[in-house]
C-alpha positions in Angstrom: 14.3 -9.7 31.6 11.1 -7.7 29.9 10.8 -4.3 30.3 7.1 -3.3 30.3 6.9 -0.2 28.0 4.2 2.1 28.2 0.2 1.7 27.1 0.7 4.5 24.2 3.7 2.8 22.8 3.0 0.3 20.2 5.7 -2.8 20.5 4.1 -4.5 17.2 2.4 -8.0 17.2 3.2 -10.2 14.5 7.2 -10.8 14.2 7.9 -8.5 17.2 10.3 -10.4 19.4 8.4 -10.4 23.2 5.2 -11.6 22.7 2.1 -9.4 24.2 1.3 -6.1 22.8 3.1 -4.0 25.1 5.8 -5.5 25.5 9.4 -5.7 24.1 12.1 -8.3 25.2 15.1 -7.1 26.0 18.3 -8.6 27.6 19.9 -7.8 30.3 19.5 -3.9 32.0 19.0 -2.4 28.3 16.6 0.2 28.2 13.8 0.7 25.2 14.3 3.1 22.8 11.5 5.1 22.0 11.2 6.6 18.1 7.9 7.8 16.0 7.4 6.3 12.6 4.7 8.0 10.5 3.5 9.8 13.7 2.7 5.8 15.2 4.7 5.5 19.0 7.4 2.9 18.7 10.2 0.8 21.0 13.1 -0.7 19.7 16.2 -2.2 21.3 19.2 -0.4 22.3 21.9 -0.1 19.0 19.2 -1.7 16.5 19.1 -0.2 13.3 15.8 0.9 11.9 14.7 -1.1 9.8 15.5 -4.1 12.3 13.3 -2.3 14.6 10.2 -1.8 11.5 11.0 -5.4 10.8 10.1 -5.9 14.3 6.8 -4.7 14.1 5.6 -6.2 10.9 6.3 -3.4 8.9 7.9 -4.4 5.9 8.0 -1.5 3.5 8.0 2.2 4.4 8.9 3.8 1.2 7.5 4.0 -2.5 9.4 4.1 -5.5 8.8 7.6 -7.8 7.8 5.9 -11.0 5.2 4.1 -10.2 4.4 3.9 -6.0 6.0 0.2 -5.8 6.3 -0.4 -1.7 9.9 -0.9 -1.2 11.9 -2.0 2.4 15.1 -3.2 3.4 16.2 -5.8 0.6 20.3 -6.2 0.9 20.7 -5.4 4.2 24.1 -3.7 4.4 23.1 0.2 2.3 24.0 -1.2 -1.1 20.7 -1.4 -2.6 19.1 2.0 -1.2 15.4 0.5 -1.3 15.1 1.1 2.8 15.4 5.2 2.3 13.7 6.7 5.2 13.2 10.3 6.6 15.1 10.5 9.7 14.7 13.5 11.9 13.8 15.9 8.8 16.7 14.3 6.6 15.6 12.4 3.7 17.3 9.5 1.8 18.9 7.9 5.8 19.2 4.1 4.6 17.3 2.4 7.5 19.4 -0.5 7.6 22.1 1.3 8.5 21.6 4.2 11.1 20.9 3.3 14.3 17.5 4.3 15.9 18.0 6.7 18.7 15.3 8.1 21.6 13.3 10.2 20.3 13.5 9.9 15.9 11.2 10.8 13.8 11.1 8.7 11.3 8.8 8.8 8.4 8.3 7.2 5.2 9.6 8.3 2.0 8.3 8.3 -1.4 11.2 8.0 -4.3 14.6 9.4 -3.6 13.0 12.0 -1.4 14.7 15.0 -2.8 11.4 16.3 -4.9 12.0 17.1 -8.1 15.6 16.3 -8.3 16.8 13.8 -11.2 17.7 10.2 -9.7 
């Protein structure tokens, strides 16, 4: 079953599960999530973590490492590594493989270890 998601939400394209913009397959009665990344309108499915869900819209890396700018994403997969640190909701350093993406995050990209001048 495909639940069509709104025009201003952007389901992704290339590597989004579903197939035409605009829409995102889902199974079953599950409903869309809807989060923000960088201010862009996003769906995801029910209890997918975020970086499935970026992964989902051919977004690959969302953060930059502090020396240097190097684009990092999600590389092990289960929050060993810490290269898929996003902003979640105002929080920095949230491993996006690991927290869940919930109706109505803001997620935004983050540049190093997100905690400014801090050492690390």
């Amino acid at each position: 079953m495909r639940n069509r998601s709104e025009p201003s939400v952007d389901t992704g394209g290339a590597g989004c599960a579903g197939g035409a913009e605009g829409e995102v397959e889902v199974e079953g009665d599950a409903d869309v999530v809807r989060f923000a990344f960088d201010g862009r309108a996003l769906a995801a499915r029910p209890g997918q973590s975020i970086a499935g869900a970026l992964w989902g819209h051919g977004i690959v890396a969302w953060r930059t490492t502090r020396g240097g700018g190097r684009p990092r994403g999600a590389f092990c997969g289960m929050g060993v590594c810490f290269d898929c640190l996003v902003v979640v909701n105002g929080v920095p350093g949230q491993r996006a493989c690991l927290v869940r993406v919930s109706e109505g995050d803001a997620v935004t990209s983050q540049e190093g270890h997100g905690h400014g001048a801090l050492g690390g």
